[in-house]
C-alpha positions in Angstrom: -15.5 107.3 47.5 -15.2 110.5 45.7 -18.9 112.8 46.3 -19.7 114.8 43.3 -22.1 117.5 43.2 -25.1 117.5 41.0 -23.6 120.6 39.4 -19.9 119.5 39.5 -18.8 118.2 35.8 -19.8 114.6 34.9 -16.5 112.5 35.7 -18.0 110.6 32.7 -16.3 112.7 30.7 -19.5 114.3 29.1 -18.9 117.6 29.6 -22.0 118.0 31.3 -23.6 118.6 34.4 -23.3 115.7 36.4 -27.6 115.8 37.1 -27.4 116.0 33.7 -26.0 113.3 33.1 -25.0 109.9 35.1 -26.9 111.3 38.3 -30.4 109.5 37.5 -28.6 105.9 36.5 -29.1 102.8 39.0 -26.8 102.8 42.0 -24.5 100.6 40.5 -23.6 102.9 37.6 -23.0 106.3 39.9 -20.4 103.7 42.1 -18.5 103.4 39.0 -18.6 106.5 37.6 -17.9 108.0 41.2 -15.2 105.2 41.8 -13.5 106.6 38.5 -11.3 109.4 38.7 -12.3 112.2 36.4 -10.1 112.8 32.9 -9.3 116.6 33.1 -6.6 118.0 31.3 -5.7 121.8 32.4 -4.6 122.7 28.3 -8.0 121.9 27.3 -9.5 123.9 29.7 -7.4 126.7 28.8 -8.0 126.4 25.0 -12.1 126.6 26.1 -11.5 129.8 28.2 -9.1 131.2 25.1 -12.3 130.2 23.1 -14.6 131.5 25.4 -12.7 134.8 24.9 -12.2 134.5 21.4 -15.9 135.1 21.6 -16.0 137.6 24.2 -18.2 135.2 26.5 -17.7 136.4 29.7 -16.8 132.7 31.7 -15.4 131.6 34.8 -14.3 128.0 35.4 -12.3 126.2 38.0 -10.4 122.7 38.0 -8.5 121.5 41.1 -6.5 124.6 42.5 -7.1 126.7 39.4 -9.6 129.1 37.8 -9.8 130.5 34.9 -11.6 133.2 33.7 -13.1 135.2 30.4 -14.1 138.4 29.8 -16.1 140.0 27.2 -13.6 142.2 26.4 -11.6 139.1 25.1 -9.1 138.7 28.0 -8.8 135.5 30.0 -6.6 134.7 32.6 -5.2 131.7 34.3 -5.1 132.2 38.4 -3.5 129.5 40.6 -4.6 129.5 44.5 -2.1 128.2 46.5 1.2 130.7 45.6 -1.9 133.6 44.0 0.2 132.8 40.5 -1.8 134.2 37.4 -1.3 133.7 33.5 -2.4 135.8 31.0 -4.3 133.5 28.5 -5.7 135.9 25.7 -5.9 139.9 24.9 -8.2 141.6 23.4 -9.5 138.4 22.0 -6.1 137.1 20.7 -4.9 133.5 22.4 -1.3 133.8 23.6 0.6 130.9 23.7 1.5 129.4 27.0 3.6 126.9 28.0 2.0 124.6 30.3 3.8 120.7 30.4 1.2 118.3 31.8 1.8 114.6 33.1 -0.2 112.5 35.6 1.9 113.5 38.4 3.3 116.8 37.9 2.1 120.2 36.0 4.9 123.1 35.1 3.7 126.5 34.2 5.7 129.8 33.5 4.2 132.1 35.4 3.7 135.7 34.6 1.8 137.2 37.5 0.9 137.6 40.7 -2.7 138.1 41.8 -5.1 139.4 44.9 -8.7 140.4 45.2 -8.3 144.1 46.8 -11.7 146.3 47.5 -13.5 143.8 45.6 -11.4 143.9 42.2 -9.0 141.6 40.7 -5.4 143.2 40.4 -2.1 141.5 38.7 1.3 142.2 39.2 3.9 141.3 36.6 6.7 139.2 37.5 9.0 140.9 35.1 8.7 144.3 35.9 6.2 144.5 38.9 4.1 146.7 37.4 0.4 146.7 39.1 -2.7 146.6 36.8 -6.4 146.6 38.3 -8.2 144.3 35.7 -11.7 145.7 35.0 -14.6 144.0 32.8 -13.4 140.8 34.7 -16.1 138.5 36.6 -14.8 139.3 40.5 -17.6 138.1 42.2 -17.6 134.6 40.6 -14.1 134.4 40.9 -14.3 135.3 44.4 -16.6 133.1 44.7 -14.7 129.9 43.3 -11.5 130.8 45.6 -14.2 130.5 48.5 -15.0 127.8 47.4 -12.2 125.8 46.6 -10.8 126.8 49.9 -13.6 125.6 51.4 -13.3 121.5 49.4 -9.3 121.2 50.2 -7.8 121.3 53.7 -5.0 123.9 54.6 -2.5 121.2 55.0 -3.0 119.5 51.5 -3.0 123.4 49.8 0.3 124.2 51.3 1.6 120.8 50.2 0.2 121.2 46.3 2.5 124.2 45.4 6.0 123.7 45.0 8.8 126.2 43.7 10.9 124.1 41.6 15.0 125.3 42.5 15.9 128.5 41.0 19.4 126.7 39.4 16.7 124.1 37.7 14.4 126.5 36.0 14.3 129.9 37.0 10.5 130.7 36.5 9.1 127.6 36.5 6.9 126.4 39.2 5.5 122.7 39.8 2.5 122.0 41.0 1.7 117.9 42.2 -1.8 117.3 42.1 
């Protein structure tokens, strides 16, 4: 049986906390809602951090192997943990438009960084020209925090097996991800 945690997302669907929401009905009703798999789609999460930034909220969120991240500044970024891929989401409070193709088994993404946490800040480099940038105004500790802790919720093995480069002759910057 899946174990959520009282401040995990309802799998309802809600967009609540879970305590908030299902965790107080009868026994019967958290079996189904825990026996459910949750509905999360990774472009809606992105268009709510793009929002988030739109409005210079300063956000971190995190769904599977990903977390994404808004600063007040109006940036938000897209990092995946497994490869340390990263995606810039929104500038300066403008959404840029990313290609990200979603199905139940399978999610492509163009990836346009890499990322690491270094001396406690949050540096990208570009694919394209591997040019280094140290992002400031961006939420390090929380997003330090959700690496830890997504770590910590999937085995080693089952990380290593999530990421997969798809052949260079197939697309050349694409990478899949299985979840």
């Amino acid at each position: 049986m899946l174990k959520i945690g009282r401040n995990d997302p309802c799998p309802c669907g809600s967009g609540r906390k879970f305590k908030k929401c299902c965790y107080g009905k009868t026994q019967e009703a958290r079996a189904a809602v825990a026996s459910s798999p949750p509905q999360l789609s990774l472009k809606a999460e992105v268009e709510k951090i793009q929002q988030s930034a739109l409005t210079g909220k300063s956000e971190v969120r995190t769904i599977g192997v990903f977390v994404l991240f808004s600063t007040a500044g109006g940036d938000a970024w897209l990092l995946e943990l497994t490869a340390m891929d990263a995606l810039l989401l929104s500038q300066g409070g403008v959404a840029r438009e990313v290609e990200i193709v979603e199905s139940p088994e399978t999610l492509e993404i163009n990836w346009s960084h890499q990322f690491a946490v270094r001396h406690k800040q949050l540096v990208v480099t570009s694919y394209a020209d591997k040019a280094e940038i140290v992002l400031s105004g961006c939420p390090t500790h929380s997003i330090w925090s959700a690496i830890k802790k997504i770590h910590q919720r999937f085995p080693a093995e089952v990380l290593e097996r999530i990421h997969l480069e798809v052949p260079a002759d197939e697309a050349p910057e694409a990478a899949a991800v299985a979840e």
